[in-house]
N, C-alpha and C positions, 0 to 999 in steps of 0.2 A: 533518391532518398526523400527529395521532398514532395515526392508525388504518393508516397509511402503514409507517410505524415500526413498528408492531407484528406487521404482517402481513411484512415484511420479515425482520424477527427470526424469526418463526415459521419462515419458510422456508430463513432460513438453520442456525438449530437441526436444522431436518429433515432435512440432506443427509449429517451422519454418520449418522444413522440408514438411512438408503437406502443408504452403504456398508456396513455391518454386514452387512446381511440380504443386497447380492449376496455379497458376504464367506462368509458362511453357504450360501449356495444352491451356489456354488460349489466347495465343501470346500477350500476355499485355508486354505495357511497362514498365520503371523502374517506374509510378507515381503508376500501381497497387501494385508491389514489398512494395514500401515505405509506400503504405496506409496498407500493410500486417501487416507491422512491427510496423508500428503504432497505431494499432490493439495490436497487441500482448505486445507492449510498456506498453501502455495508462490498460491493463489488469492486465499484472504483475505488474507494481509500484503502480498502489493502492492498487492491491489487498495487497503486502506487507509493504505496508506504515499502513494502515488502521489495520491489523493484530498484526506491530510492535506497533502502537498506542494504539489499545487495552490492550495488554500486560503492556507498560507503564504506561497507567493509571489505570489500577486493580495493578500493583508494588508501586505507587505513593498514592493510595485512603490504602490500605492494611498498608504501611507504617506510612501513616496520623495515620490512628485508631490507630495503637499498638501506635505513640506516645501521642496520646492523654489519652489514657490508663495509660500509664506510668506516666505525667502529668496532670493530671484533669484543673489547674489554666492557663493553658496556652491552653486551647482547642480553644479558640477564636482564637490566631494569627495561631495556626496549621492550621485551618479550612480555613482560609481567604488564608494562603503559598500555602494552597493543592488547591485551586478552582482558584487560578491562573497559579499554575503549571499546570492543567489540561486543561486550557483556551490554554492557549502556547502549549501543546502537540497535542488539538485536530487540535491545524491553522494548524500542521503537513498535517494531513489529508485530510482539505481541501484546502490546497496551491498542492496534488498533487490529488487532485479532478479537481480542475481547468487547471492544467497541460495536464491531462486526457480527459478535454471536446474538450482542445483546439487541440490536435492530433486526435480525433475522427470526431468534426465536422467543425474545422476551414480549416484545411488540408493547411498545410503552405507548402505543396512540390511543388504545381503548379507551 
């Protein structure tokens, strides 16, 4: 597992690097540099926003059931706490969905 981990890391380390040097080959200025990174921005933070999300809410819907398990007479207000906790976790997502669009195609470096 942590040999998993570690090669994962390495290769995501790697990918600025790989922008740099087309960056360089290219003779681009700093706005292709900046659209690199925002690239790889807009990549990383959903993809681990979206990932910590999921986790949250399979931790939040899991936690629901055992309580509602525990309490049968109260399953109503559990149900209603958990679909709003999950409403709130998914805005997570797409507050850096939209984050995402607007480094990809608004390109605020010009």
């Amino acid at each position: 597992m942590q040999r998993i981990l570690t090669v994962s890391l390495m290769a995501i380390l790697a990918v600025p690097g790989l922008a740099w040097a087309q960056g360089a080959a290219a003779a681009a200025g700093s706005g292709d540099m900046a659209k690199a990174f925002a690239v790889l921005a807009a990549g990383l933070g959903f993809g681990l926003a979206a990932g910590l999300c999921g986790l949250a809410q399979g931790r939040a819907a899991g936690s629901a059931v055992d309580a509602m398990a525990r309490q049968p007479g109260a399953a109503a207000r559990i149900q209603t706490a958990m679909i709003i906790g999950l409403a709130l976790i998914e805005s997570l997502a797409i507050y850096t969905l939209v984050i995402a669009i607007i480094l990809l195609f608004a390109n605020p470096f010009k």
